[in-house]
Every structure is written in C-alpha cells, then in structure tokens.
Wavefront OBJ file of the C-alpha trace (Angstrom):
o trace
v -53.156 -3.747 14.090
v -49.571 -2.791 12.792
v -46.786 -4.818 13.694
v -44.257 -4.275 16.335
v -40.583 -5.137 15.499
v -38.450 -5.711 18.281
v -34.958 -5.525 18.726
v -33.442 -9.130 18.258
v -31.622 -10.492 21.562
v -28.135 -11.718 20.663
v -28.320 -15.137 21.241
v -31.529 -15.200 18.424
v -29.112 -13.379 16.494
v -26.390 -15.854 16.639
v -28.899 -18.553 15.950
v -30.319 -17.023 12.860
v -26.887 -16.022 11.601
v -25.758 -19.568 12.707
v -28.846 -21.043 10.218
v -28.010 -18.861 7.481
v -24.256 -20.030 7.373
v -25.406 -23.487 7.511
v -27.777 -23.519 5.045
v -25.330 -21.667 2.216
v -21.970 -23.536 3.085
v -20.841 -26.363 1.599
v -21.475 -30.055 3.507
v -17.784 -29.823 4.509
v -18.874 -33.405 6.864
v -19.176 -35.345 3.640
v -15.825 -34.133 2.069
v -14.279 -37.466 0.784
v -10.956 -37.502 0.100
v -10.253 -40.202 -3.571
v -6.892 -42.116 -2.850
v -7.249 -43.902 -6.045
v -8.313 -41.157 -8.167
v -5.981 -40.623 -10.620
v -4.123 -37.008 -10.537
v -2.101 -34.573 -12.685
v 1.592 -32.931 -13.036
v -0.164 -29.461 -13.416
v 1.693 -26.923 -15.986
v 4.740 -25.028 -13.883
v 3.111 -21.421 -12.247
v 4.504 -18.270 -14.022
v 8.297 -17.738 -12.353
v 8.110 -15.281 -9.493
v 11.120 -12.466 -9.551
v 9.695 -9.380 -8.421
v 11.832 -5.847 -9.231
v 13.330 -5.676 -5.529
v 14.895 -9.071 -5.630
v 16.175 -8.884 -8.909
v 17.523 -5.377 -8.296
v 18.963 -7.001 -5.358
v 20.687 -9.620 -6.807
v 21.952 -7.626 -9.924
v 20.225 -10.088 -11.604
v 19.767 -9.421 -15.893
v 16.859 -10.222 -17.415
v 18.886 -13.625 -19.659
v 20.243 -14.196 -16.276
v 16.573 -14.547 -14.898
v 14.924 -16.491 -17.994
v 17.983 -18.870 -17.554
v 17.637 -19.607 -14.094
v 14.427 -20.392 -13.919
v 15.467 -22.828 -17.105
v 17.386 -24.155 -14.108
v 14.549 -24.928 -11.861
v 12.520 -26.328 -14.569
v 15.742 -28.355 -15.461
v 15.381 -30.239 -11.363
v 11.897 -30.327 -12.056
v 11.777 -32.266 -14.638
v 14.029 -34.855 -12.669
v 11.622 -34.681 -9.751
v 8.671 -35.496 -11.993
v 10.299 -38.848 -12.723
v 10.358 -40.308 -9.117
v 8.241 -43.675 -9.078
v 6.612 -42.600 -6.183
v 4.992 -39.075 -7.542
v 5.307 -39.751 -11.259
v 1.921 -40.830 -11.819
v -0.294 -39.355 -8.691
v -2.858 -41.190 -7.046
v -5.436 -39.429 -4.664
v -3.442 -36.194 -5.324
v -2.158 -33.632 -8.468
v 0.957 -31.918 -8.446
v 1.813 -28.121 -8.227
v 4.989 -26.908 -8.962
v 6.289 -23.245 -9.218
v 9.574 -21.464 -8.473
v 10.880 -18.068 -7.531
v 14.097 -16.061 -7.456
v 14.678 -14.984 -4.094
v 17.257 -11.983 -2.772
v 20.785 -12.250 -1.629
v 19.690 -11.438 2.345
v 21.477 -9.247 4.926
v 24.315 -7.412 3.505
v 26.099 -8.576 6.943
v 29.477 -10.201 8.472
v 31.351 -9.439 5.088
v 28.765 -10.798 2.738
v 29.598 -10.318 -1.250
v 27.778 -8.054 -3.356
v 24.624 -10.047 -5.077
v 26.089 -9.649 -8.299
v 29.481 -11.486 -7.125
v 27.548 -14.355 -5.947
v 25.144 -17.057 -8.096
v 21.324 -16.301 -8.524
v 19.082 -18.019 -5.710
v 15.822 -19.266 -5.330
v 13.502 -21.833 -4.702
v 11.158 -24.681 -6.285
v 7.930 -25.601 -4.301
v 6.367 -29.040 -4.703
v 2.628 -29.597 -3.790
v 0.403 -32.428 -3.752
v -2.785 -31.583 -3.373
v -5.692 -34.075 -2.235
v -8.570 -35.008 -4.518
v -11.577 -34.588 -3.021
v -15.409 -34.223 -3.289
v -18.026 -32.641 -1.576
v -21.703 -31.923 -2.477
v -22.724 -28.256 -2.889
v -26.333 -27.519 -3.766
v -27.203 -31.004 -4.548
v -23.837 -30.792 -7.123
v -20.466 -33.093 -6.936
v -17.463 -31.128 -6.618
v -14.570 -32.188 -7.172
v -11.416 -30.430 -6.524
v -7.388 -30.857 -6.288
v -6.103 -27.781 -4.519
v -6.266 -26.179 -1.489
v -3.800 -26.435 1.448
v -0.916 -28.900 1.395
v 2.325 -29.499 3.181
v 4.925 -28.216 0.934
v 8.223 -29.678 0.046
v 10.900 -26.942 -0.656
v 13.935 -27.030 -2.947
v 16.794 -24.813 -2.499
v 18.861 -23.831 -5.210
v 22.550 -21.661 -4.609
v 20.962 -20.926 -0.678
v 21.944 -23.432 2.277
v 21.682 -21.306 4.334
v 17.653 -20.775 4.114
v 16.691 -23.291 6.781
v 20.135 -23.340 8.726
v 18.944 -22.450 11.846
v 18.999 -19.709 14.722
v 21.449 -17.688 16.820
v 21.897 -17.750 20.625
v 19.085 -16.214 22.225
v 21.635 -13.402 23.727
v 21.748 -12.021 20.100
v 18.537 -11.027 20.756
v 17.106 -9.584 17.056
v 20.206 -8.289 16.136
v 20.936 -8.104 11.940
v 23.652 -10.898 11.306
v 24.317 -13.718 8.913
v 25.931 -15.791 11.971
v 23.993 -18.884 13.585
v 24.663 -21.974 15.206
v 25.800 -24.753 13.016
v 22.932 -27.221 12.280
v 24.040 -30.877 13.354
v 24.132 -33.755 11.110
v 21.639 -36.466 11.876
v 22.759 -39.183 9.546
v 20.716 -39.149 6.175
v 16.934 -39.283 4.837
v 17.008 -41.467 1.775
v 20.797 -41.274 1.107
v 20.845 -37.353 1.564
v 23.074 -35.689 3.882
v 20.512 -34.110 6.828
v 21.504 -31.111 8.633
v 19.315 -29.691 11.460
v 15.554 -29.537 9.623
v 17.639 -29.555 6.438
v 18.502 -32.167 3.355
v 21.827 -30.884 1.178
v 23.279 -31.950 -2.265
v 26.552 -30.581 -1.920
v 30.428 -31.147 -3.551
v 31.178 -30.580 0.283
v 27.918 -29.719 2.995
v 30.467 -29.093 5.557
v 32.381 -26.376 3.890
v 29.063 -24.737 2.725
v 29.786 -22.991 6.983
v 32.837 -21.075 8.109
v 33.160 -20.618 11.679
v 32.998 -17.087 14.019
v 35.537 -15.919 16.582
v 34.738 -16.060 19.626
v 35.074 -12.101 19.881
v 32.858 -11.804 17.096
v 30.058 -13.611 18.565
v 30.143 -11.506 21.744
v 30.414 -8.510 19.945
v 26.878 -9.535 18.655
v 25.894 -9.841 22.269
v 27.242 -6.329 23.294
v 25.252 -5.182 20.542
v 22.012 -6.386 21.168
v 22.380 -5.602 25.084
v 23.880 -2.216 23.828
v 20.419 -1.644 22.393
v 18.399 -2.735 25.115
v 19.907 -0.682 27.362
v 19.059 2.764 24.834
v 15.841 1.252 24.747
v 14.947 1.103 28.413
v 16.869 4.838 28.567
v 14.805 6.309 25.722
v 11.554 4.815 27.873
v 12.682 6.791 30.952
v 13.649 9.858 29.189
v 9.944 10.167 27.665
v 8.689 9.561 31.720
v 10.517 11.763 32.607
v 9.362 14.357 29.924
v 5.782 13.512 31.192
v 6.292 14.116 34.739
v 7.584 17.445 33.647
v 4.657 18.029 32.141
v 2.368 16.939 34.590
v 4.268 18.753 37.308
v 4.294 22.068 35.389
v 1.724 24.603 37.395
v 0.416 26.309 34.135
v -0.541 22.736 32.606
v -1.963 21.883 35.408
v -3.670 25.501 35.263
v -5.199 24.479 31.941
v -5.896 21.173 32.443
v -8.313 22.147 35.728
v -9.566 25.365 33.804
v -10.755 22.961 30.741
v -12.227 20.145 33.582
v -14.023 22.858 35.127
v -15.733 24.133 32.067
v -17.239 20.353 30.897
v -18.351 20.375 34.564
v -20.713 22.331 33.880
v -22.374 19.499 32.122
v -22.174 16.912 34.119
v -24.765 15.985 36.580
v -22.499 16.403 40.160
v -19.563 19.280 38.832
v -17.888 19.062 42.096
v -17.853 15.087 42.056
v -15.950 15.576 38.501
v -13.169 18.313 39.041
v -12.409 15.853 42.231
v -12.035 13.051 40.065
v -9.807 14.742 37.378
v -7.454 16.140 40.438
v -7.249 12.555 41.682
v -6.478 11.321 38.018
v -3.529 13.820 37.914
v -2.315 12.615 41.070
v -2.333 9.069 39.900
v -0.570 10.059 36.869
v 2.291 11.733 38.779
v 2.666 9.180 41.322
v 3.051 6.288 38.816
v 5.413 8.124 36.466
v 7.723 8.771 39.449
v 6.748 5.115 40.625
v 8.169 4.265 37.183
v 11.277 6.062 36.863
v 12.538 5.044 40.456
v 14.813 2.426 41.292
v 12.188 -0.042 42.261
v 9.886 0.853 39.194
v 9.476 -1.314 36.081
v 11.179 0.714 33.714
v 14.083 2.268 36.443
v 14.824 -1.818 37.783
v 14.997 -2.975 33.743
v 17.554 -0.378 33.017
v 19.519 -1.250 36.277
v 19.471 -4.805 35.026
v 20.241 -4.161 30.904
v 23.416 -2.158 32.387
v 24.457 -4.795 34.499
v 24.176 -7.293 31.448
v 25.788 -4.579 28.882
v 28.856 -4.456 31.914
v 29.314 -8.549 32.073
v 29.454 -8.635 28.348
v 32.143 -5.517 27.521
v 33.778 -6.506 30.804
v 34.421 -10.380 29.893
v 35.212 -9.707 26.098
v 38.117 -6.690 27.183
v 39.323 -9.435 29.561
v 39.803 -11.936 26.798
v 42.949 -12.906 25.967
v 43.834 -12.648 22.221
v 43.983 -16.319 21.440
v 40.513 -16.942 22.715
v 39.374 -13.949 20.953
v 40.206 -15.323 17.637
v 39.138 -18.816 18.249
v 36.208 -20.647 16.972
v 33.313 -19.751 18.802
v 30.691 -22.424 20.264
v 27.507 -21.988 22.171
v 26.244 -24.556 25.092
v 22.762 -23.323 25.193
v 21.628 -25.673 28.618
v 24.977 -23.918 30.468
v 24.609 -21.217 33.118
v 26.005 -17.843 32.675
v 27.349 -15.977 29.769
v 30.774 -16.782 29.894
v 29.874 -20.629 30.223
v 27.755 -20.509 27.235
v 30.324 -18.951 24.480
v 33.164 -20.573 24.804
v 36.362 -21.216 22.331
v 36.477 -24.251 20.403
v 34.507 -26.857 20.232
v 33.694 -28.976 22.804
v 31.174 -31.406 24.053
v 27.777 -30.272 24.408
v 28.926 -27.071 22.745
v 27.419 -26.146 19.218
v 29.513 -24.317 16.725
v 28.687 -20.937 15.575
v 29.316 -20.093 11.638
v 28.190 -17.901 9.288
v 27.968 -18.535 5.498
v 31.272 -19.703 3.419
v 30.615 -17.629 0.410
v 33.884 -18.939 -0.546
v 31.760 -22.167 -1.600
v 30.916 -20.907 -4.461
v 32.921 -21.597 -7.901
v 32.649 -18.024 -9.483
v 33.539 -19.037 -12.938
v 30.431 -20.627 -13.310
v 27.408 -18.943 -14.891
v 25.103 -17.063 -12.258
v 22.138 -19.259 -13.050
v 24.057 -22.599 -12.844
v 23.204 -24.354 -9.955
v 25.863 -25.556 -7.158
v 24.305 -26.477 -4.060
v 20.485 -28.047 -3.312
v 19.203 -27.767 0.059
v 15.498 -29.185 0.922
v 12.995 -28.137 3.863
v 11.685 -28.970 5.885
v 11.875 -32.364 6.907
v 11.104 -33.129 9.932
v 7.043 -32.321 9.613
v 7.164 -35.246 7.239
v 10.070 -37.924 8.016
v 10.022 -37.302 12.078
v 6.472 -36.180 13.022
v 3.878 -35.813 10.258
v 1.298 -34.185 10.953
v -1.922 -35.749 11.543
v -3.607 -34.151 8.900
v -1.046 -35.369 6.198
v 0.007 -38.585 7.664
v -0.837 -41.076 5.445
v -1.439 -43.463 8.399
v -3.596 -40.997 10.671
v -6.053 -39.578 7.668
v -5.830 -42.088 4.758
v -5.063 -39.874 1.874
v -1.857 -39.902 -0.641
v -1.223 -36.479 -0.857
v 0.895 -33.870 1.658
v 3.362 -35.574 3.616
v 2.883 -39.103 2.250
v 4.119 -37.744 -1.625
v 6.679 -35.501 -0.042
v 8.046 -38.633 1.371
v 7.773 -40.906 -1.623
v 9.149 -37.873 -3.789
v 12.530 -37.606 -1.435
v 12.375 -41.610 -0.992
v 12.504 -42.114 -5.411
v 13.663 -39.529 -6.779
v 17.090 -40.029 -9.130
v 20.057 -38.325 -6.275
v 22.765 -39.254 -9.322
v 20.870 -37.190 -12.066
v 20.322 -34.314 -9.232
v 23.925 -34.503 -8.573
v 24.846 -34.431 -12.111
v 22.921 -31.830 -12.099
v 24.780 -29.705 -9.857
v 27.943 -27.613 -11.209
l 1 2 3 4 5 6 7 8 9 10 11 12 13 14 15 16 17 18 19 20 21 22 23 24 25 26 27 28 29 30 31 32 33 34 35 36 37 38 39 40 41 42 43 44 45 46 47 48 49 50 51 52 53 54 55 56 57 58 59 60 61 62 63 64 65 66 67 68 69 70 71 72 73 74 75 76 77 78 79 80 81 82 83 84 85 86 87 88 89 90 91 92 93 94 95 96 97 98 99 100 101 102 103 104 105 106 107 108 109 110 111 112 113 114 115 116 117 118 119 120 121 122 123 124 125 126 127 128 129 130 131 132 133 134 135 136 137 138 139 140 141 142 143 144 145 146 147 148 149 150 151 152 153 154 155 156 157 158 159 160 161 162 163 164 165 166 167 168 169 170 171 172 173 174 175 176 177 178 179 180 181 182 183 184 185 186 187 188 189 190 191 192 193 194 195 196 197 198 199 200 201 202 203 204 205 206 207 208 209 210 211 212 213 214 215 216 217 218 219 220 221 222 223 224 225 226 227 228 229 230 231 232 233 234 235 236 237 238 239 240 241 242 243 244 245 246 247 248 249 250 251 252 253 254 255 256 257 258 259 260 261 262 263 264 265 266 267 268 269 270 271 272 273 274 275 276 277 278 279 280 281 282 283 284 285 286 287 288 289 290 291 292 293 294 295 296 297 298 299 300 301 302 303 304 305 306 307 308 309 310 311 312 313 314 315 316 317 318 319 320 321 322 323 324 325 326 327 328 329 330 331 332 333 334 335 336 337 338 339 340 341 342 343 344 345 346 347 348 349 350 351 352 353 354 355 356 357 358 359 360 361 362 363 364 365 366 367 368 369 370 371 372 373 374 375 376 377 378 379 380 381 382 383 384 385 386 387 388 389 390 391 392 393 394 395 396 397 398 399 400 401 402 403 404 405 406 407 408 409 410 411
C-alpha cells in the first residue's frame, strides 16, 4: 500500500526545524571564556579612507599615507600601557580610518583649510573555546566593546541640541559639562580630551542664532503638516468628482459579476467610498488629526518669530543657554549663562594652528566612557562575567597608558 504524506502541522514543523538547528550549531552552553590565556597585539587592519571622504576633506594621497603614519604613531604609545601590553584572556585589534569634515554648516571652513580627521579603534577581544563536532575551537574575535580615539575631531561625541531643533542640519549643540577627570584626563559629557586648551576647542551661539534654528525646524513642520493637507485635499477632489466615481462603480460592477452575491459587493464598494470621503474631510477639518497639528505647528512657528522680533538687540547677540527641565520656550533659551542653564556652542575652528601639517595631530578626544568607567555593561564587566577583555582592557588601557608621551605627541 503506497504511502500517504501529509501536510506537516506547524508546531511539528517548528520542532523538526528546532532539532535540526540544534543538532548543527555549535554547543554555545559550553563556551569558556580563558582569562589566563595568553593573547596577541594583532597586525594594524588596512587604513580605511574611502573616495567620498577624502574628496571631502581635499585630502592628497601623501597627505593620507601620512596621517595614518599618525595613528600608527598613538598606537604604538597605546601598545605600551602595562595594563594591555601583554594581553591576558584577550588579543588586541587595532585599525583606523580617515573620516569627513561633516556639515558644511554655521560658517564651517572648507576641508582643505582645516587638519585631516579620523579615528583609531581599540578592541580586545575574549579568548574563548567551544566544542564543534567533537573539535576544540578556539577563537579571539567576535564582538567587543570598543574604545575610540579621536584625532583633529572633538566634536565627534560632543553631544546633542535642544530638542526644539528638531532634525534640523547644524554644527551647534549644547556644551558637554566637565565631570572632573578619568585617569588624569579632562572628561567632558561621555567624552575624554587631550587638548592645549579643551575649553576653547567650543565657541558659543547667540541667542538669536539658536532660535533661528528653532524657527527653522518649526518652519518645516508647519510645510509639512500643509503639504499633508494639500494631498487630502487633492483626494477628496478626487473622490468627490462624479465621473471618478462613474468609473470607479462601472469597474465594481463588472468584477461583480464574479462574485457570489453582486448586489452585496457594489453595496460594499459605495459604502467604502463613503468612508473614504468622510474621513478625508474628517481629516482636513479643524478637529481632524492633520487640520488640529497644523493649527498647533502655526501656533508654535508664531511664539518663536514673535519672541525672537521682540528681542532686544543685546539679548540677541548674547551667549545663548538652554535649561532643558524649564517650561516654555522663552524660559528654556535664555542669554547668558546661568544656573541650571547649559551653554550652547558650536565648533571653534579657530582651535586649530594652520601652519601645521594637515596630518599632524592637535587635539585627542576618546569615547565613550561612560559604558566602561560609570556603568559597564554586564557582559564586559570584569566583575559580572569574569573575563579580561571589553570593558575591563578599555579601562586598564585609559588607566596605564603614557598621557606625557600622548601629549608630546600632540602639535
């Protein structure tokens, strides 16, 4: 008698599936992570500086092959810290990249008037083993937490704008506060800087300059939420026009025809065109979604144009600060600084010695710290998952490493 196959149900299907996954993975359970195993300084990746940013930056090719000699320059002082020099439970990975000169906003130099940027990534990656098909593997790579080096770009990890910029395109922000140091380094915000001077590496906004920013971005909500009832509006037109509604019946009618109750179907496409009319007039009303959001982006667009005409010409051109837990626009930006009250800056490209070669390096900033020196994470926390690798050597890299030859470093 032949066999019958039936369809499988889907919870044998997960099963089998489930089995089959199982029985080709590796034991992932048994992964054992070797804090003693000794580790490697792995050979420095190929340099990253892809067309764009290069382009971007105006950067020549000697100017390129001489910053990275830059990078590898700090690396090589890195690789001497005591506590990463010779790993233990982890190897090192180090590569670097150039990276572009960002928005071309607020007055920002052209990238060939400013110093070549970029960045050098430390990893240390576990050693660990796990058995696959009755083999030891043993591997040092994978995920990591990263420690990031900054080189001729502060700014990278400075920090965010008030939230009434919206996503509007500037190089402005609020000011990252200090927070005393990690290790004898200067930390700002989520961020560690080797600097002649970290404070003048910001240069502050007028106060009518920030709330320009703000009439912008509620400028742009408000041609949003017009645009949005312009193309209702266009639909209800549509919908309302007698020889589209001509057609639309005259095609319903025809795939009646097909259906198993015709009547039952032409009454449920005129009810569907009803619907549609009633909630595109629903939504271009007053008390609709779309009609109530425009109302409201005006009203915000009016406070905004209304305060900063009102502004007298001394406040105007003051330094700008930004009490984010205040109430009310014109009690969050106010002039000078005050308590409570952050500063808002944008970039001092002023900082910047511009006798000095492109590729010579003048400020280091490092990120982030926080996931490592505030709240590690309890997958890299030396004391929550007992390895040496991730946070632990971030740590004992910023903890050793030689500050005085990075600083000498520095031009």
């Amino acid at each position: 008698m032949p066999s019958i196959l039936l369809p499988l149900r889907p919870l044998v299907v997960c099963l089998l599936l489930l089995a089959l996954s199982l029985a080709v993975r590796p034991a992932w359970s048994q992964t054992r992570y070797l804090v003693d195993a000794p580790g490697t300084w792995k050979a420095w990746k190929p340099f990253s500086a892809i067309g764009s940013v290069r382009t971007a930056s105006g950067a020549t090719p000697a100017e390129v092959k001489a910053f990275e000699a830059t990078l590898l320059e700090l690396n090589a002082i890195l690789r001497r810290a005591p506590g990463v020099a010779t790993p233990r439970g982890f190897s090192v990975e180090t590569w670097g990249a150039l990276l572009g000169p960002g928005l071309a906003a607020g007055g920002r130099p052209a990238g060939k008037s400013l110093p070549l940027a970029g960045s050098l990534d430390f990893g240390a990656f576990y050693i660990f083993e796990y058995e696959r098909n009755g083999k030891i593997i043993r591997e040092d790579t994978g995920e990591t937490a990263l420690q990031i080096f900054h080189v001729n770009d502060p700014w990278m990890g400075s920090g965010r704008g008030p939230e009434e910029w919206g996503v509007v395109e500037t190089d402005a922000f609020m000011q990252p506060k200090p927070k005393g140091e990690v290790a004898g380094i200067p930390l700002y915000g989520d961020m560690l800087v080797l600097a002649k001077s970290p404070e003048s590496l910001w240069s502050p906004v007028p106060l009518g300059s920030a709330l320009d920013l703000v009439v912008g971005s509620r400028r742009t909500e408000v041609t949003n939420y017009q645009g949005s009832l312009e193309r209702y509006k266009a639909r209800l037109a549509v919908v309302r026009d007698p020889a589209w509604q001509a057609t639309r019946m005259k095609e319903a009618r025809e795939a009646a025809v097909r259906m198993p109750k015709p009547e039952e179907f032409i009454s449920s496409i005129e009810a569907s065109l009803r619907i549609e009319e009633a909630s595109l007039v629903q939504e271009i009303s007053p008390t609709g979604d779309t009609g109530k959001s425009l109302v409201a982006a005006q009203r915000a667009l009016d406070e905004a144009t209304t305060w900063l005409a009102e502004l007298a010409s001394s406040d105007r051109a003051a330094p700008a600060c930004y009490a984010a837990e205040a109430k009310g626009l014109r009690a969050k930006f106010r002039p000078g600084l005050s308590a409570g009250c952050v500063a808002i800056v944008k970039p001092n490209y002023q900082y910047f010695n511009a006798a000095l070669p492109r590729s010579a390096p003048q400020v280091l900033s490092i990120t982030p710290v926080a996931r490592c020196f505030d709240t590690p994470n309890k997958f890299n926390s030396d004391a929550n998952s007992k390895r040496s690798g991730g946070c632990p050597a971030n740590r004992a890299l910023i903890e050793t490493m030689d500050k005085n030859a990075i600083r000498a470093w520095l031009r």
